[in-house]
N, C-alpha and C positions, 0 to 999 in steps of 0.2 A: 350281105343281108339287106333285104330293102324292108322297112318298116315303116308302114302308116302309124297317123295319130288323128283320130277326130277329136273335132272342141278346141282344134292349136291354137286358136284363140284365143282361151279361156286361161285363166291364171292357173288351173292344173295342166291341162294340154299343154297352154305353152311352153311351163317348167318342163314337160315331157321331151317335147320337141328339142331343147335347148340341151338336156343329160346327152339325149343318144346321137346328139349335133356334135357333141365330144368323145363319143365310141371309135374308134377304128373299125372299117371294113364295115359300116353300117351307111348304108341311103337312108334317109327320112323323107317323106313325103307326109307336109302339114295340110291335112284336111279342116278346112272352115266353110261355115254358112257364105262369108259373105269376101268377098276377093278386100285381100291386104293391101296396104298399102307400100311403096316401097320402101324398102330397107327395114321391113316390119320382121323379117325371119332371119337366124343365123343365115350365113353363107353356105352355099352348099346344099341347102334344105329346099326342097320340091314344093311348089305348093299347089294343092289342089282346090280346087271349092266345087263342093257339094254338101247340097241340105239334107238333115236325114230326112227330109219326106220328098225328094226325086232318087226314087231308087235306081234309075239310070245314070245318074251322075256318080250315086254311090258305085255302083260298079266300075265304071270308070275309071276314079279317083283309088279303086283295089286290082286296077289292072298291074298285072306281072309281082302282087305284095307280095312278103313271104311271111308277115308278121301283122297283123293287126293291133294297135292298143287302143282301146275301144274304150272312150269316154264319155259318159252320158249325158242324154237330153237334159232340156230340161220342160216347165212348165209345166201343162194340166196330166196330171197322169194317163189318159186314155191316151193323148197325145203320144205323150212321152214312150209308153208303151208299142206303138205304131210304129217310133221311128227307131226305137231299138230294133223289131221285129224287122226293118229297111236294111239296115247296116249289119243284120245278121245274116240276112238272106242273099245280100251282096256278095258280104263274103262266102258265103258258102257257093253261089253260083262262079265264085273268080277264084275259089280252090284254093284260096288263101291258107296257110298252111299253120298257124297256132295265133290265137287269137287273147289277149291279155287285155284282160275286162275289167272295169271299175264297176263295185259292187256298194253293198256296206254292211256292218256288222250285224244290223233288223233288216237281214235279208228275210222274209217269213210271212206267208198268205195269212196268218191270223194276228198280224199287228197292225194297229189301228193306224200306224204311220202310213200314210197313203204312197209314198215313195219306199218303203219295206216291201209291199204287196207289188208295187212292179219291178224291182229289183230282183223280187224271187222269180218272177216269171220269165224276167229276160235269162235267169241262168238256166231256166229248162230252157227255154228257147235256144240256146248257144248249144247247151248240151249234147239236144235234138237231131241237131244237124250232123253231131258224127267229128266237129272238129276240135282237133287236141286244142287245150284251153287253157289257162292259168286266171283264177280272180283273184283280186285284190279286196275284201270286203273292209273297206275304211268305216273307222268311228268317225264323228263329228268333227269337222274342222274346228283348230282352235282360230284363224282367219271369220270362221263365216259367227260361229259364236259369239268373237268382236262386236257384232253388230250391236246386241245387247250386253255386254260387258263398259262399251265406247258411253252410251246413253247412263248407266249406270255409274262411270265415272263421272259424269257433273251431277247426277244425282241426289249420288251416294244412298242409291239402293238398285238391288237389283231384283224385279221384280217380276217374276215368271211361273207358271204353273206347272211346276217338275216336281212338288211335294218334295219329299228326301229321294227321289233318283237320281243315281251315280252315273257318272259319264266317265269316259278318259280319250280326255279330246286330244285330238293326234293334230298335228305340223302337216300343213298342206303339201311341204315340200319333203315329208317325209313318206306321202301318199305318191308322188310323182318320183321317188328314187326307186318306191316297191314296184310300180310298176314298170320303171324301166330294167332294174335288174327281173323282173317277169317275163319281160318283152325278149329279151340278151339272152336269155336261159330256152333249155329245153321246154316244153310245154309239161306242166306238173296233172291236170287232170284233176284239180283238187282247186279248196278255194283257201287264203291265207288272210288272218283277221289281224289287221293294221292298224296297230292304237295307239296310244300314247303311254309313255312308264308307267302310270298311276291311273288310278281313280278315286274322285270325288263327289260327291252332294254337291248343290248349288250354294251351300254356304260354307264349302271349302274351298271352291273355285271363285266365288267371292274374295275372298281373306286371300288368296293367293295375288289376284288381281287386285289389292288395296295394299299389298307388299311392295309389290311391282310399279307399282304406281305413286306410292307414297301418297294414301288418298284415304278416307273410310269410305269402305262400301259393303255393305249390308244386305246379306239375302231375306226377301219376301218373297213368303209362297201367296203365290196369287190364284182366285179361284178361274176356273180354267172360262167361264160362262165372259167376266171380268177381262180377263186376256182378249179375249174373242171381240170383246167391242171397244178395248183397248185399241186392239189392232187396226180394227175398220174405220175408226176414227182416225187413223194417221191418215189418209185417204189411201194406202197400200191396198194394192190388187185384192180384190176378193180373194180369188186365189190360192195366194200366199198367207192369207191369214190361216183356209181353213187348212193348210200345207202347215204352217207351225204349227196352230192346235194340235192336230194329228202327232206331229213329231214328238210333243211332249203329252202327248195322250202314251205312249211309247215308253218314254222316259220315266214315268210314273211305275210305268212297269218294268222296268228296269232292265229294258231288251239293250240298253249301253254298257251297263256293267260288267266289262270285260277287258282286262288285261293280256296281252299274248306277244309272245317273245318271235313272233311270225317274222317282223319286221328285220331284228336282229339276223337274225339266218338269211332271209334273204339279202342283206345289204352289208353285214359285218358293221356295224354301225351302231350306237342307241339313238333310239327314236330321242327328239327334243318335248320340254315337257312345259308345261304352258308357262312357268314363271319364265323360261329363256324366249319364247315368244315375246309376249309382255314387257320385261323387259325390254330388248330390242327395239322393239315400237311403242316405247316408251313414251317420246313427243310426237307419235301422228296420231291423226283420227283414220281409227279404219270403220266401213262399214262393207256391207253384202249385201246384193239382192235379191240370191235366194238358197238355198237349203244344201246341205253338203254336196247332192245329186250336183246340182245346177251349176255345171262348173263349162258348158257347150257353149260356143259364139259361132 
């Protein structure tokens, strides 16, 4: 079986790339924007580079695939949408034969998360096309969440505009196992909601990460107007500011709250749950640069 990966790059891609690197009877072929360097990929792994915005190269890059696992752009959404719309149409002109897509749980044209609203439209787009499909719709990394958990540990507050909504932040690398056992599998035609054991408020996921840490940290709801010029003053992309707002415009609404045993079935496995996270990366600083999506190089 020959299986592509876009984004191999990217800390999900690569974890991708790296699971079905240890498959029997599987070729990989790592799809990146920008050409590796050497001894950057397992042994044995293809690499291709193609951007999702030359859809020539994308074709290319899915010549003779049998598998697609299909990792998302990232950046300004219109973009983002464009170059989904590339990699779909690729594969569907190179006949690629099941296609296993990263999603996320606010898949949905009326959430204000601006990465919800083109997430749903890349699954009509995939749909469209007629080929068998499997998604993986992932909750929130607890990785990209770090980024304000990290600031919130020298803090000792953590201060975000999610009011009382629930999240249950999933393990990046438990996002990259569903989609390889996705990838490995028959095509299900169906999409499967990838989270984490639990769910909490932001001032349980606080107390969880002040456990972990052996640290106090303290949730504050922040007003979302306050977030917003919070942000902009760190000199962070426009962009990404009004890409978080959005997110937790979301969150408010509690389009996170949701537990599902998806993960388990597919993998025989339990999903890891933020205190083993945390823990583990205990003594480093992690940060992100952008939002669950954003995981493409």
């Amino acid at each position: 079986m020959r299986i592509a990966v876009t984004g191999a790059a990217g800390g999900l891609g690569g974890r991708v790339v790296q699971l079905l690197s240890d498959r029997d009877g599987v070729d990989v072929v790592a799809i990146t924007r920008r050409r590796l360097s050497a001894g950057a990929l397992q042994p044995g792994v293809e690499a291709a580079v193609a951007d999702y915005a030359d859809p020539p190269a994308l074709r290319a890059a899915l010549r003779g695939v049998d598998t697609l696992v299909f990792v998302s752009s990232d950046g300004p959404d219109a973009r983002m949408l464009l170059h989904h719309r590339n990699v779909i149409a690729a594969a569907a002109a190179e006949r690629v034969g099941h296609v296993a897509a990263l999603s996320s749980i606010d898949a949905d044209a009326a959430s204000p998360f601006c990465y919800a609203v083109v997430n749903h439209l890349t699954e009509d787009l995939l749909r469209a096309t007629g080929i068998p499909y499997s998604i993986a719709r992932a909750s929130l990394y607890i990785e990209f969440f770090q980024h304000w958990l990290t600031r919130a540990r020298s803090s000792g507050l953590l201060q975000l505009p999610a009011a009382d909504g629930r999240i249950s932040l999933v393990a990046r690398d438990d996002v990259a196992r569903a989609l390889t056992a996705l990838a490995t599998g028959e095509p299900t035609c169906r999409h499967h909601d990838i989270t984490g054991p639990d769910v909490a408020d932001l001032a349980g996921i606080a107390a969880v990460a002040a456990q972990a840490w052996a640290r106090p940290i303290a949730y504050q709801d922040t007003p979302p107007q306050t977030f917003h010029t919070q942000t902009a003053a760190t000199g962070l992309d426009p962009w990404w500011g009004y890409a978080f707002s959005s997110l937790f415009a979301s969150v408010r609404e509690q389009r996170w709250d949701r537990v599902c045993d998806h993960y388990t079935r597919l993998t025989g496995r339990l999903p890891l749950a933020l205190h083993n996270v945390l823990s583990t990366h205990a003594g480093e600083r992690q940060d992100s640069a952008g939002p669950a999506s954003s995981d493409a190089q």
